[in-house]
C-alpha positions as CSV (number, residue, x, y, z in Angstrom):
1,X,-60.3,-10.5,-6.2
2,X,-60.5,-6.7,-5.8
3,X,-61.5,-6.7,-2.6
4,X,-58.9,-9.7,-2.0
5,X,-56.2,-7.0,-2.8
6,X,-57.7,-4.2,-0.9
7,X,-58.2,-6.2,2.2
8,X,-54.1,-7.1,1.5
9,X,-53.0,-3.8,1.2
10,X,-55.0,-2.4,4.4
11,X,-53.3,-4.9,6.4
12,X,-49.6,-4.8,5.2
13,X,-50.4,-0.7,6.2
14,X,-51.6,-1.6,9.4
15,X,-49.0,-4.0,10.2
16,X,-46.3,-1.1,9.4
17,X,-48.3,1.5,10.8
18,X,-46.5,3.0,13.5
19,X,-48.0,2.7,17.2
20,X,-49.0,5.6,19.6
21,X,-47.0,6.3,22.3
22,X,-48.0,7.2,25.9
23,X,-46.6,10.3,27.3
24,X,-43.9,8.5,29.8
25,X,-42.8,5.9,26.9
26,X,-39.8,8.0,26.0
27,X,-38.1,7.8,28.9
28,X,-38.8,4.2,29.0
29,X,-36.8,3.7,25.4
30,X,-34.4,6.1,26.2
31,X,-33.6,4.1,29.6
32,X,-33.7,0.7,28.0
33,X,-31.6,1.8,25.0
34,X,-29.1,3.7,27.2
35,X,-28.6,0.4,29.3
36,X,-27.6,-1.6,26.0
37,X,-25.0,1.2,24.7
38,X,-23.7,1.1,28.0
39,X,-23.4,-2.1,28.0
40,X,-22.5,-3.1,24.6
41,X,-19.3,-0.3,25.1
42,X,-18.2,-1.5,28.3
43,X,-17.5,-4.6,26.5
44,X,-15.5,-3.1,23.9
45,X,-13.3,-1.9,26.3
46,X,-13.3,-4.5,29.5
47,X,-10.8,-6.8,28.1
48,X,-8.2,-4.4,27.8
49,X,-7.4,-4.1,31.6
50,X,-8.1,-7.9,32.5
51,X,-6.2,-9.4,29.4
52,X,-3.1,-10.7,31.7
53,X,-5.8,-12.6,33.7
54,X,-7.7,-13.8,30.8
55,X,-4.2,-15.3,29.1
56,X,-3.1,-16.3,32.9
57,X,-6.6,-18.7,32.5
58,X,-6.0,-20.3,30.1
59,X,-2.8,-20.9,30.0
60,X,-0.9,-19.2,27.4
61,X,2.0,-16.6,27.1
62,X,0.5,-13.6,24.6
63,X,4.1,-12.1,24.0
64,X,5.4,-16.0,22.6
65,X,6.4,-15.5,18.9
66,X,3.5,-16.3,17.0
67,X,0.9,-15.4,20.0
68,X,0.9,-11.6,18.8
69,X,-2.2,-11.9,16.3
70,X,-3.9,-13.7,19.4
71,X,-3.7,-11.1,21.5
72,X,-4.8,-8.8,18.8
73,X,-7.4,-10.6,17.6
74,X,-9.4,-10.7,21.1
75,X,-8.8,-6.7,21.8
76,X,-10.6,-5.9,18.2
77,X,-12.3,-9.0,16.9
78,X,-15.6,-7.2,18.9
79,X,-14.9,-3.7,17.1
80,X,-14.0,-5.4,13.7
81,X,-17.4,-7.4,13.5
82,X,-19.4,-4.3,15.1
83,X,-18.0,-1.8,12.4
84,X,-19.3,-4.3,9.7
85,X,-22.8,-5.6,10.7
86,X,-24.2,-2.0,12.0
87,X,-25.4,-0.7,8.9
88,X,-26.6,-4.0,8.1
89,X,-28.3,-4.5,11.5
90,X,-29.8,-0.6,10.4
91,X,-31.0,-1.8,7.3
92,X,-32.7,-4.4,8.2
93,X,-34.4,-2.4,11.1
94,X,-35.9,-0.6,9.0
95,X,-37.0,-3.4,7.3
96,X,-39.0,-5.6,9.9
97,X,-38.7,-3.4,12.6
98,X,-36.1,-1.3,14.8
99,X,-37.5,-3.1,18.3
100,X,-37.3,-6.3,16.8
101,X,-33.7,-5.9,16.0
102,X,-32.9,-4.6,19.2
103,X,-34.4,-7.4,21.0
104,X,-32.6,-9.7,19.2
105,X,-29.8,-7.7,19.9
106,X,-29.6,-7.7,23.7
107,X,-30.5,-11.6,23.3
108,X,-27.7,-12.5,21.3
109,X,-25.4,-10.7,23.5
110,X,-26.1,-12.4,26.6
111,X,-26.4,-15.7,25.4
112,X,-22.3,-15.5,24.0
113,X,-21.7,-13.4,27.4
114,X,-22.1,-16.6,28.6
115,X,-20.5,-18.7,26.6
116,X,-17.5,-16.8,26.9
117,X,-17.2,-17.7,30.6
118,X,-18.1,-21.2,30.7
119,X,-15.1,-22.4,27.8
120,X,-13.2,-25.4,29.2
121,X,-10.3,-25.4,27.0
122,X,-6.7,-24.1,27.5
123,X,-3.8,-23.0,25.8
124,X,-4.5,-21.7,22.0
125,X,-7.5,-23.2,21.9
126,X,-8.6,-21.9,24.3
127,X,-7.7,-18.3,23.0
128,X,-9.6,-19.4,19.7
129,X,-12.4,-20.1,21.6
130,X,-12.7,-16.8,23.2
131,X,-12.3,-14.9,20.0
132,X,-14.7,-17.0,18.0
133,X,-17.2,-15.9,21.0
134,X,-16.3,-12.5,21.1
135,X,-16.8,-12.2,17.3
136,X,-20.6,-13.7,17.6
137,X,-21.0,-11.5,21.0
138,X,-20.1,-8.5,18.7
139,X,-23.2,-9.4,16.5
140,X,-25.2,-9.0,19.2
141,X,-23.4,-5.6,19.9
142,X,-24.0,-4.4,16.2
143,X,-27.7,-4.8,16.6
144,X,-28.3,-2.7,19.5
145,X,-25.9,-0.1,18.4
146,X,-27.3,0.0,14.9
147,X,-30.7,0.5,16.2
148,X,-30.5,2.4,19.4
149,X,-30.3,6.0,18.0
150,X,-32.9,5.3,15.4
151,X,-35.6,4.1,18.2
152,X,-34.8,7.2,20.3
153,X,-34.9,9.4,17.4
154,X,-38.5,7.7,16.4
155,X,-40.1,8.8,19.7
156,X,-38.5,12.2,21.0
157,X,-39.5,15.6,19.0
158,X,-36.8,17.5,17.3
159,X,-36.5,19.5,20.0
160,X,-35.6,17.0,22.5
161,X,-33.7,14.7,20.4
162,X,-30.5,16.3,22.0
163,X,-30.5,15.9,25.1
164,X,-31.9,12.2,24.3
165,X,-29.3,11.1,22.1
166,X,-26.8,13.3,24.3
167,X,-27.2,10.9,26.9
168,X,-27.4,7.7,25.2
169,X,-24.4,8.9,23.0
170,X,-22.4,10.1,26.2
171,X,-23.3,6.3,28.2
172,X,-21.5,4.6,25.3
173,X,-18.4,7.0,24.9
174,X,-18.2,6.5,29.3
175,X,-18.8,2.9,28.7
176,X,-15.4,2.4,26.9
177,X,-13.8,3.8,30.2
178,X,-15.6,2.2,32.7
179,X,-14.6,-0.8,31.2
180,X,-11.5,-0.6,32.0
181,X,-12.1,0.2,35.5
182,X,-14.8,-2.7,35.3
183,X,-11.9,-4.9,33.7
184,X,-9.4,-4.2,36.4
185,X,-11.4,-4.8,39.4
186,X,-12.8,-8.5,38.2
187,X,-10.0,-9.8,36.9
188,X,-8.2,-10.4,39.7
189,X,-11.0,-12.3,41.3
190,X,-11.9,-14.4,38.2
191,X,-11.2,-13.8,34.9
192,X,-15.0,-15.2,33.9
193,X,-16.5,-12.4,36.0
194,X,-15.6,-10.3,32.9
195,X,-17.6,-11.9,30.4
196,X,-20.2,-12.9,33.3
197,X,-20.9,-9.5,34.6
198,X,-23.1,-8.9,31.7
199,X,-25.4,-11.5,31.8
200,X,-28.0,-10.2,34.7
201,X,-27.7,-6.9,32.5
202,X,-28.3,-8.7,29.6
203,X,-31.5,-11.4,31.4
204,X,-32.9,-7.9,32.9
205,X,-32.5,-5.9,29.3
206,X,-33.7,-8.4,27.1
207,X,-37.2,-9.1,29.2
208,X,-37.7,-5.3,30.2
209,X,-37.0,-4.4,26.3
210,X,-39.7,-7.4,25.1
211,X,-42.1,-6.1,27.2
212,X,-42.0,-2.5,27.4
213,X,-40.8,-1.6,23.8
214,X,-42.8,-1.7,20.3
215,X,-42.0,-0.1,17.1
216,X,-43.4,3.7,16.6
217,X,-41.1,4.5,13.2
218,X,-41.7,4.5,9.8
219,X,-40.8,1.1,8.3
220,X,-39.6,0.7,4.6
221,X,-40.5,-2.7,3.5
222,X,-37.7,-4.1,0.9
223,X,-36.0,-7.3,-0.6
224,X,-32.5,-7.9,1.3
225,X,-29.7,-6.0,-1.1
226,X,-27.3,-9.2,-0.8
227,X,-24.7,-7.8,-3.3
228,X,-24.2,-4.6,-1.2
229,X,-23.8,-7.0,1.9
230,X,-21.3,-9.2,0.5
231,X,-19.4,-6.9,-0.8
232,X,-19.3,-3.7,2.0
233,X,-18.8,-6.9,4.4
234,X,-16.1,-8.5,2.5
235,X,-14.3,-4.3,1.5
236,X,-14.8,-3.3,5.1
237,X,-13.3,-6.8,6.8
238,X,-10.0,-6.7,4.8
239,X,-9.3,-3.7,5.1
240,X,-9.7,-3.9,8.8
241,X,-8.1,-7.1,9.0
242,X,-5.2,-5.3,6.7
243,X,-4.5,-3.0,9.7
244,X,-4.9,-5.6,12.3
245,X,-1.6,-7.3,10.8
246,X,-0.3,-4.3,9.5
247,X,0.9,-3.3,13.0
248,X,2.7,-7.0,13.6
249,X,6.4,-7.3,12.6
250,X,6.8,-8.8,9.4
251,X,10.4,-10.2,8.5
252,X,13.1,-7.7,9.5
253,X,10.5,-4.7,9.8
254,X,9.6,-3.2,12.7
255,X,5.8,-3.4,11.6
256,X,3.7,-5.7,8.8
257,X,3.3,-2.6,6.5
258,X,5.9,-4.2,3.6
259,X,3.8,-7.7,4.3
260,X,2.4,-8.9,0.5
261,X,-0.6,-9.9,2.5
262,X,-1.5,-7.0,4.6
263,X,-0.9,-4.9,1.0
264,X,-3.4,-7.4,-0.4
265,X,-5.8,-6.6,2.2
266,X,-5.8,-3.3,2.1
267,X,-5.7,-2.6,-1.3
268,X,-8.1,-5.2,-2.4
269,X,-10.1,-4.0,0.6
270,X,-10.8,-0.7,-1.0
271,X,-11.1,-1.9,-4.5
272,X,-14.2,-4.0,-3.0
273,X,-15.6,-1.1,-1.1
274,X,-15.6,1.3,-4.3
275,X,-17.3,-1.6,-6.1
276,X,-19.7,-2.3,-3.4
277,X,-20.3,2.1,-4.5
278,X,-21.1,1.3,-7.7
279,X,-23.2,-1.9,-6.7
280,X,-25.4,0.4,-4.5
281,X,-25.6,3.1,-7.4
282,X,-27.4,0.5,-9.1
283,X,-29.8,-1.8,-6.6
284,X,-33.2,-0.5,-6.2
285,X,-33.1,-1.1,-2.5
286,X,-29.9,-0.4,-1.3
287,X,-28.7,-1.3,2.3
288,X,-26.1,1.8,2.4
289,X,-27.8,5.0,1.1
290,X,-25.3,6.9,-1.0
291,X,-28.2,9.3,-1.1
292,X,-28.0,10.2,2.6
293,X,-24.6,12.1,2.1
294,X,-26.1,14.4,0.0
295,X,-27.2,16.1,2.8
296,X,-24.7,18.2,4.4
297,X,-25.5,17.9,8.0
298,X,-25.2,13.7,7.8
299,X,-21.5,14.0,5.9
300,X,-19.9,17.0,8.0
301,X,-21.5,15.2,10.9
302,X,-19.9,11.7,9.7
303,X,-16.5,13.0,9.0
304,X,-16.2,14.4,12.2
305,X,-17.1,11.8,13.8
306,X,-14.8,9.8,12.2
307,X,-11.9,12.1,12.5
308,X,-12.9,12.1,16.4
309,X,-13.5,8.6,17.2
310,X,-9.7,8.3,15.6
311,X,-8.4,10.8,18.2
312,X,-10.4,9.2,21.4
313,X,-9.4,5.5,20.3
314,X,-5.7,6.2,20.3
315,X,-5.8,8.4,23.5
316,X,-6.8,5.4,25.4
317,X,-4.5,2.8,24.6
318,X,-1.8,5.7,24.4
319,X,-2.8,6.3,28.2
320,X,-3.0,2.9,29.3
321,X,0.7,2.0,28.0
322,X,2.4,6.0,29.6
323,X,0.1,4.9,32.8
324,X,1.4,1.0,33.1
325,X,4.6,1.2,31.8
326,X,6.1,4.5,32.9
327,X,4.3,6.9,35.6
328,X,2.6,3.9,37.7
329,X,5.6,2.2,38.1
330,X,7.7,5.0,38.9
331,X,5.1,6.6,41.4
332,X,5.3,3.0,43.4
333,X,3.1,0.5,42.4
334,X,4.1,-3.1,40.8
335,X,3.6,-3.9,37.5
336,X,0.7,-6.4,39.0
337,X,-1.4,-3.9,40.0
338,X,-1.3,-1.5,37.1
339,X,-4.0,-2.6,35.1
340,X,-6.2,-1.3,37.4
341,X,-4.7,2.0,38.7
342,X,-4.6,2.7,35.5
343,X,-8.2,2.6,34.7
344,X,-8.7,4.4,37.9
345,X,-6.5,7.6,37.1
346,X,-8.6,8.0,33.5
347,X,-11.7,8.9,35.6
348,X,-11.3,12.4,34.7
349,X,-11.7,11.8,31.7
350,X,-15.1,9.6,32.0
351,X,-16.2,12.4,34.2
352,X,-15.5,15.1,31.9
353,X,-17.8,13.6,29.3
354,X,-20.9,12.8,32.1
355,X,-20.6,16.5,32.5
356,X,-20.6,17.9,29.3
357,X,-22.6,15.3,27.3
358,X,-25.9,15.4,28.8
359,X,-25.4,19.8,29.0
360,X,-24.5,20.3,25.1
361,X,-27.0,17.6,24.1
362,X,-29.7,19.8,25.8
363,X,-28.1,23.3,24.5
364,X,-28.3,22.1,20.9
365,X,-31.8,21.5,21.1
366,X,-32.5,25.0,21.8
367,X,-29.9,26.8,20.1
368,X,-28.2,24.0,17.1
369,X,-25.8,21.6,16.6
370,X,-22.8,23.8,14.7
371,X,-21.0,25.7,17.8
372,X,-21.1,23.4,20.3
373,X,-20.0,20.2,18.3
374,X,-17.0,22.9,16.7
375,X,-16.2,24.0,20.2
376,X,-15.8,20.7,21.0
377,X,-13.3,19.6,18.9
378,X,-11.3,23.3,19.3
379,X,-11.4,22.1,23.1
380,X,-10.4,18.6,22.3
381,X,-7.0,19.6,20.2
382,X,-6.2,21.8,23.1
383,X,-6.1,18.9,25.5
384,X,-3.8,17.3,23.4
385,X,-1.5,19.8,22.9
386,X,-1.8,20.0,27.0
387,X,-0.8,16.6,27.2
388,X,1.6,16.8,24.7
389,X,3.7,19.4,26.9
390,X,3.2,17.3,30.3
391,X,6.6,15.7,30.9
392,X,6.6,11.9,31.0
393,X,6.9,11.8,34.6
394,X,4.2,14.4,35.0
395,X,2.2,15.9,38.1
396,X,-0.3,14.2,38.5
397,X,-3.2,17.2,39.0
398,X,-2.1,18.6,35.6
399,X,-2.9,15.3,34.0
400,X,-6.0,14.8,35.3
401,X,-7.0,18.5,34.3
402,X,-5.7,17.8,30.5
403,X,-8.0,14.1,30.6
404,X,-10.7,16.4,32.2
405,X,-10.7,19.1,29.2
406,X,-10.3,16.7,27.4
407,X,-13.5,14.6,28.1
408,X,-15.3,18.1,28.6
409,X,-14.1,18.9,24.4
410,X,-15.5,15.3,23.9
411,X,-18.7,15.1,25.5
412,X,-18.9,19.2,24.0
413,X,-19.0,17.4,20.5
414,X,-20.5,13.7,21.0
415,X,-24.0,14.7,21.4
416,X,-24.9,17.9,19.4
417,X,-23.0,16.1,16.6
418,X,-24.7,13.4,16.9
419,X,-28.2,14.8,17.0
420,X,-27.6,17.1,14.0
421,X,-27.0,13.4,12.0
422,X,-30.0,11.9,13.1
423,X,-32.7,15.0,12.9
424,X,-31.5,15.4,9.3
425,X,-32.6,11.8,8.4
426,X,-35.7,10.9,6.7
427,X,-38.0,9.0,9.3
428,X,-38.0,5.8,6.6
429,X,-33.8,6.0,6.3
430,X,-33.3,6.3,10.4
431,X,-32.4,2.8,10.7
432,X,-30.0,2.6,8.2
433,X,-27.8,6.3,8.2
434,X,-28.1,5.3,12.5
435,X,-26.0,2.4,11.2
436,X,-24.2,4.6,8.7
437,X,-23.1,6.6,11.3
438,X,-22.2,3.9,14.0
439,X,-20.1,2.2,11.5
440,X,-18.2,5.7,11.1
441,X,-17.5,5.6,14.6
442,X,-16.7,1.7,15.0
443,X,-14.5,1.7,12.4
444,X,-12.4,4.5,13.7
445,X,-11.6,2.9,17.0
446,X,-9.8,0.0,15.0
447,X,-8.4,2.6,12.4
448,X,-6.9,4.9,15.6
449,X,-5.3,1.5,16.6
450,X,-3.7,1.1,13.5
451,X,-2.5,5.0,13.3
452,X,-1.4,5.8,16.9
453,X,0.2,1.8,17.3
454,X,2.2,3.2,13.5
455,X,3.2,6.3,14.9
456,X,4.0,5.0,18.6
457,X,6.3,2.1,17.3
458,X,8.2,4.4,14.5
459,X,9.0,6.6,17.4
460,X,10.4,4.1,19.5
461,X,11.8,1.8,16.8
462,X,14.6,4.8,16.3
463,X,15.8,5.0,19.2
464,X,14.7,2.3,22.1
465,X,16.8,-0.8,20.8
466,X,20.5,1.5,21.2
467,X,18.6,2.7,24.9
468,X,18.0,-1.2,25.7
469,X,21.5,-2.5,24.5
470,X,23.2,0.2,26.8
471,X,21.1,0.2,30.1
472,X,21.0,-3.8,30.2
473,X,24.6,-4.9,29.1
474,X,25.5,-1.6,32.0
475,X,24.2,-4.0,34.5
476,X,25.8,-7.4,33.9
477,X,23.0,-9.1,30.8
478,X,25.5,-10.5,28.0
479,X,25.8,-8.6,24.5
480,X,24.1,-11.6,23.2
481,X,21.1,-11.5,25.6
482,X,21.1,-7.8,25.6
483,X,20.8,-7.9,21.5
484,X,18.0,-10.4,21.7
485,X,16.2,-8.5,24.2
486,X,16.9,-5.0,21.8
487,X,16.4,-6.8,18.3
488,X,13.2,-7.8,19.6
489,X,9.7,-5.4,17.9
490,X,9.3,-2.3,20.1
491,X,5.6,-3.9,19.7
492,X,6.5,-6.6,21.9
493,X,7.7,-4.2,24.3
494,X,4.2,-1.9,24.4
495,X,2.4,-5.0,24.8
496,X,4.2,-6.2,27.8
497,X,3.2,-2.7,28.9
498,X,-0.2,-2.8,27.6
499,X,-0.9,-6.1,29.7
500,X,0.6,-4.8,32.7
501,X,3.4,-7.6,32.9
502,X,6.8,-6.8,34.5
503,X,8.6,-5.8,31.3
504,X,12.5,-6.4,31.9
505,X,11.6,-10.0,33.7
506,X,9.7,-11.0,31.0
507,X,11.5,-10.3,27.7
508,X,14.9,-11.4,29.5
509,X,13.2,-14.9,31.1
510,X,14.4,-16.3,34.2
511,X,17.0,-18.6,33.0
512,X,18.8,-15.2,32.1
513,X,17.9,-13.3,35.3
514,X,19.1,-16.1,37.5
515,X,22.3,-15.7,35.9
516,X,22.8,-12.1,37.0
517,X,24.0,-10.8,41.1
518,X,21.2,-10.9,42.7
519,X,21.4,-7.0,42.9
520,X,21.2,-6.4,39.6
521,X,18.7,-8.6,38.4
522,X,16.7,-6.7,41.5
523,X,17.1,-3.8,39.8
524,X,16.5,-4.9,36.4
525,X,13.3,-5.9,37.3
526,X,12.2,-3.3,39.7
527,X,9.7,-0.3,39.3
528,X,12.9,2.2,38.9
529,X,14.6,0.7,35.5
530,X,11.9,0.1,32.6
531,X,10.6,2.7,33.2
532,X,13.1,5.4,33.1
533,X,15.1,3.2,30.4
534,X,11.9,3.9,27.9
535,X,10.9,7.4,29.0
536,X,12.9,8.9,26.3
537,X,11.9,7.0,23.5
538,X,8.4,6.8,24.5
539,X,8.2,10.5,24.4
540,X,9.1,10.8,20.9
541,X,6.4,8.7,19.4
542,X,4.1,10.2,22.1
543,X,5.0,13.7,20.5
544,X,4.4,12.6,16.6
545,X,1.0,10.9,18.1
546,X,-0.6,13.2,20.0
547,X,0.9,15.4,16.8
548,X,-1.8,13.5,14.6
549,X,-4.5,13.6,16.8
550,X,-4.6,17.2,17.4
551,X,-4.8,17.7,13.8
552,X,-7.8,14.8,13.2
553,X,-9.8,17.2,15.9
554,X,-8.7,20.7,14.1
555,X,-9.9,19.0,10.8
556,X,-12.8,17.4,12.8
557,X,-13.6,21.1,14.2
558,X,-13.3,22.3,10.0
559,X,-16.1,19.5,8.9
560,X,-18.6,20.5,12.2
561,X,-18.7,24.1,11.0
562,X,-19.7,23.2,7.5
563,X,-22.6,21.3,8.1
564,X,-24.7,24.6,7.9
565,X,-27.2,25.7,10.0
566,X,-29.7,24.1,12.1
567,X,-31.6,21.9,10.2
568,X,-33.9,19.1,11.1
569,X,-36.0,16.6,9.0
570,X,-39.4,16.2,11.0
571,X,-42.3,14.1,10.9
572,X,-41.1,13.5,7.3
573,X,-41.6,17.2,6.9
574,X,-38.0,19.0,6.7
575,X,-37.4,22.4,8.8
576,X,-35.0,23.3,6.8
577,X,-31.8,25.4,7.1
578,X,-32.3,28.1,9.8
């Protein structure tokens, strides 16, 4: 019986006993792991420039009363169900192995890539269909980003890890722009070619990862902590969901803020994440280590990246609207054809982190993580308050200088900040605070939704239905179509920028417009109007947001310089503060 046990024990050691590594196998994980950030983000983003083909597909109107939560639902489904399931995905990494995880991972995502091209169905259903798919893509998502970090971290040295996760940190962040570019250029072609274009990445992922990759961490074997699940998923979900609605119109209100449901959400959301605290105080193996924040490096690093995934997330959607509905059209180009211009003129921004990502990722392992991530963020507020100054019909050169600081401040801070979280983990915990961290990050792209959408629509609810009433009754609409068309949510009137549809033709309908002298209903649905009709309201919610977000980097830039000195926890040995 002795030697029965003994014989157990030495082979549940050996089966968690890390593996060697060969000299070139780093670059191999850091390659394969890149490639499923890269494309996991991409597909956060791509649906935000090819929605009006996507809706166009199947057959359904997204700005129809009672269509909003729709619309909304397949923009943030994927970043609501990745912001839950990461730390879980991390947990259980650590678990039965990070590899393993990931495999599964880049699986799961290409088989529901698929799926979302090949539904049959129109109308709502259709929509449903797409969203249910999206959700179950997103799982796949969750367990490559929940793991990705950890299996770099496993196999580069402390003083590489950098560069390492600079790059796989800077592909994702570039990932959520390229989509947009990738977005706007299949679209048009065929709307499937957006869910399809990740498949042969997926195929060739999934078989390179299963062959190359094998587990060289530190696994902690543990009994699943289902009451920390349930309740972080169940906390985390309403209050997500909570925001999701809160920036719908609810009875007379601009927004859903006053809804009895949305309060519901949010406030029983929290009360279920501060019990899901106290559950994980008390579990012997919890799946969300409380522990970890005791260390000062993991909580600075995790604030600011909270505070600056909040400020990226709004910039984008913030650009996409001023690009689609105001400068594109005024510089020339149809409504049509904005999606994808508008992707186009945010390269600066892409290219600004490229640049500085891989470069501060590779300074921070040679001289820490402090300056550079505070930098960036002190670079980052300055961009906004560059852009914050640019008129809205701007020069174009000075734009793309404020995107391209502002990508530099960025990339400055992505990767030094995100190294300095993972070299102060334990190589047991790597898994899990990965997951920590990512759902930080996830979570702040849907909470920057709910902020900057807040701020954007309280701006314009002041003042944009008077400017609509004026300019449209001024060129022959009737007061009662003119005060439908104002009384309507200035939501509705973002989204029909967001989706790059032909505002003034679509809110009015074409009963109404073929009503009108053929002059002016040219005019009211030309490139010249809309624009210049919402220019002056636009720019006072785009003054109160970019407000917020250079504040959220300025705090951001406050939390990066007190995470203390450089510090690394090595080879389950730590370095210390130095």
């Amino acid at each position: 019986m002795v030697l029965s046990r003994n014989a157990q024990r030495q082979q549940r050691e050996r089966r968690h006993r890390p593996r060697a590594a060969g000299p070139h196998y780093k670059w191999v994980v850091l390659s394969n792991t890149t490639l499923g950030m890269l494309m996991a983000t991409i597909n956060s983003s791509i649906l935000l420039i090819a929605l009006p083909d996507i809706f166009r597909g199947v057959g359904i109107n997204p700005l129809a009363p009672g269509n909003t939560s729709l619309l909304l639902w397949l923009i943030m489904g994927y970043m609501v169900v990745t912001a839950v399931l990461v730390v879980t995905f991390g947990k259980l990494g650590d678990m039965f192995g990070r590899i393993r995880m990931y495999n599964a991972g880049f699986a799961v995502f290409t088989v529901f890539s698929v799926l979302l091209s090949v539904t049959w169905l129109q109308g709502t259903a259709g929509v449903l269909w797409l969203i249910v798919m999206r959700i179950l893509q997103g799982v796949g998502g969750a367990m490559l980003m929940a793991n990705s970090n950890a299996i770099i971290t496993d196999v580069f040295g402390v003083h590489e890890r950098g560069l390492a996760l600079g790059l796989n940190q800077v592909a994702g962040i570039a990932g959520s722009f390229l989509g947009l570019v990738i977005g706007g250029l299949l679209g048009p072609i065929d709307w499937r070619l957006v869910f399809l274009v990740s498949v042969p990445v997926g195929v060739a992922g999934t078989v390179w990862a299963y062959l190359s990759l094998h587990d060289t961490g530190v696994r902690a074997p543990a009994k699943p902590d289902w009451p920390g699940n349930v309740t972080f998923a169940v906390g985390l979900v309403a209050v997500l969901v909570g925001i999701t609605y809160g920036i719908q119109p609810y009875g007379g209100h601009t927004m859903g803020w006053t809804n009895p449901w949305v309060l519901a959400a949010l406030v029983g959301g929290v009360a279920v994440l501060l019990l899901f605290c106290v559950v994980e105080s008390r579990v012997p193996e919890p799946m969300f280590h409380l522990a970890l924040f005791r260390i000062r490096a993991f909580t600075a690093g995790n604030l600011a990246s909270l505070l600056s995934g909040i400020g990226r997330g709004g910039l984008m959607f913030i650009l996409i609207i001023w690009l689609q509905g105001i400068w594109l059209p005024r510089h020339g180009y149809d409504f049509a054809s904005t999606p994808l211009w508008a992707g186009i003129y945010m390269l600066p921004l892409t290219l600004g982190f490229l640049v500085a990502g891989p470069l501060s990722g590779w300074l921070s392992d040679r001289h820490g993580t402090r300056l550079l991530a505070t930098g960036g963020m002190v670079v980052a507020a300055l961009s906004f308050g560059w852009l914050l100054l640019l008129p809205v019909d701007f020069e174009f050169w000075t734009f793309a200088l404020a995107l391209l600081l502002n990508g530099l401040g960025m990339g400055l801070f992505a990767a030094p900040n995100r190294a300095g979280i993972m070299n102060s983990l334990p190589p047991d915990r790597r898994g899990v605070g990965a997951g920590m961290s990512t759902t930080f990050q996830n979570s702040a792209m849907v909470l920057s939704i709910g902020i900057f959408f807040s701020l954007m629509l309280t701006g314009l609810a002041a003042t944009l239905p008077h400017t609509l009433m004026t300019g449209l009754t001024a060129h022959g609409v009737s007061p009662a179509d003119a005060g439908r068309v104002a009384a309507l949510p200035p939501v509705a009137v973002l989204f029909a920028s967001l989706l790059g549809y032909n505002p003034v033709q679509t809110l009015l309908g074409p009963q109404v417009l073929a009503g009108l002298p053929p002059s002016d209903a040219a005019y009211l649905t030309g490139r010249g109007f809309f624009p210049t009709l919402i220019s002056g309201p636009f720019a006072d919610g785009l003054a109160v947001a970019f407000g917020f977000a250079i504040l959220a980097c300025l705090v951001a830039a406050v939390a990066s310089a007190l995470r203390g000195g450089k510090y690394a926890y090595d080879d389950g040995k730590s370095a210390g503060a130095k």
